[in-house]
Residue, then its C-alpha position, 0 to 999 in steps of 0.5 A: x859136717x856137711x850132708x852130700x844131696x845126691x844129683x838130680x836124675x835126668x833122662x838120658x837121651x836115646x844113645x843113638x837117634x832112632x830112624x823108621x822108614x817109611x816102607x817099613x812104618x807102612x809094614x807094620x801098620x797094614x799087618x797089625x790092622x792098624x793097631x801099631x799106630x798106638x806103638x808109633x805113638x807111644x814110641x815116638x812121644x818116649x823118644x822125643x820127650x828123652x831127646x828133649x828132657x821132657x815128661x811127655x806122658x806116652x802111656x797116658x797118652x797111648x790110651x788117650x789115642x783110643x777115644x774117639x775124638x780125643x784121639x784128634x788132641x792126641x795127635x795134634x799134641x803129639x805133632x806139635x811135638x815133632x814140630x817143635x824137634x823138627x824146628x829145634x833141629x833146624x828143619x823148617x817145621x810143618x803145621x801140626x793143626x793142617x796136617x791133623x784137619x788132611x788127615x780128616x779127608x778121605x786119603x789124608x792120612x797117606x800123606x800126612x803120616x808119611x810126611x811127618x815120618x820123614x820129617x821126624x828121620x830128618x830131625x834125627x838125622x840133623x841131631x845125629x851129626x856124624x854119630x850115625x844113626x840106628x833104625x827104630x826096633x819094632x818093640x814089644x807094644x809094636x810086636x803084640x799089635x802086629x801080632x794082633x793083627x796077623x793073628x785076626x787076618x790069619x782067623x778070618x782066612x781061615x774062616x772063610x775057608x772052613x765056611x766054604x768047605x762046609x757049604x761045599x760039604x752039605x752039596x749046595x756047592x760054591x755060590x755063584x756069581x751073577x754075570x750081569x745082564 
């Protein structure tokens, strides 16, 4: 009698390809201080390694992101990546390498990002044919950063306001500006 192996357990692509628009990647990036770049990651290397059936270590990854000059690597492999799904889509590719060094300048980051963004919506896009194609939820590591973040924009108003009542209440009245000469 012959014993049945069971098949191989395969991970399932994403039932529709996923779109982030720009505008709303910019949202949530200035309301979490930042901090949703780590949701982005983790998001986006979960999907992509779903879409092409591979192990891309997104939590290991999304920790790795937080040290500093490994956070470089990171990015770069994680680019590489959406290179290499832009390519396999039939998109002309963009160089993961360049795009990591424009982040490096002042501003580079404004462009980059987006670019890559849009990139990924197109490959989506192409990969989605006629299917259609979903925009991304914010998540729960997405929702606790930007939390994080209005939460500290919420405590630093408020600070300031109670420190100026506080100056106010002890009679030495708001500081004045200096007018120039």
């Amino acid at each position: 009698m012959a014993i049945a192996t069971p098949p191989t357990q395969v991970p399932l692509a994403p039932s529709l390809p996923v779109h982030r628009s720009i505008g709303r990647c910019a949202l949530w990036y200035i309301l979490s201080g930042g901090g949703w770049a780590l949701a982005w990651l983790h998001d986006t290397l979960r999907e992509l390694g779903q879409a092409r059936l591979r192990d891309l270590h997104a939590t290991r990854m999304t920790w790795l992101l937080m040290v500093p000059l490994v956070n470089l690597w990171v990015v770069l492999v994680a680019w590489r990546e959406v290179d290499a799904f832009d390519r396999e889509t039939g998109g002309t590719g963009f160089s993961p390498g360049l795009y990591v060094a424009l982040t490096l300048l002042p501003g580079g980051f404004l462009f980059t990002f987006p670019d890559v963004q849009s990139r990924l919506n197109a490959a989506w896009r192409r990969r989605a044919g006629a299917t259609g194609i979903a925009e991304a939820p914010l998540g729960t590591l997405g929702t606790v950063m930007v939390g994080i973040g209005v939460g500290w924009m919420v405590l630093v108003v408020v600070g300031t306001l109670a420190l100026m009542f506080f100056w106010v209440s002890l009679g030495l009245g708001l500081p004045e500006t200096s007018g120039g000469v």
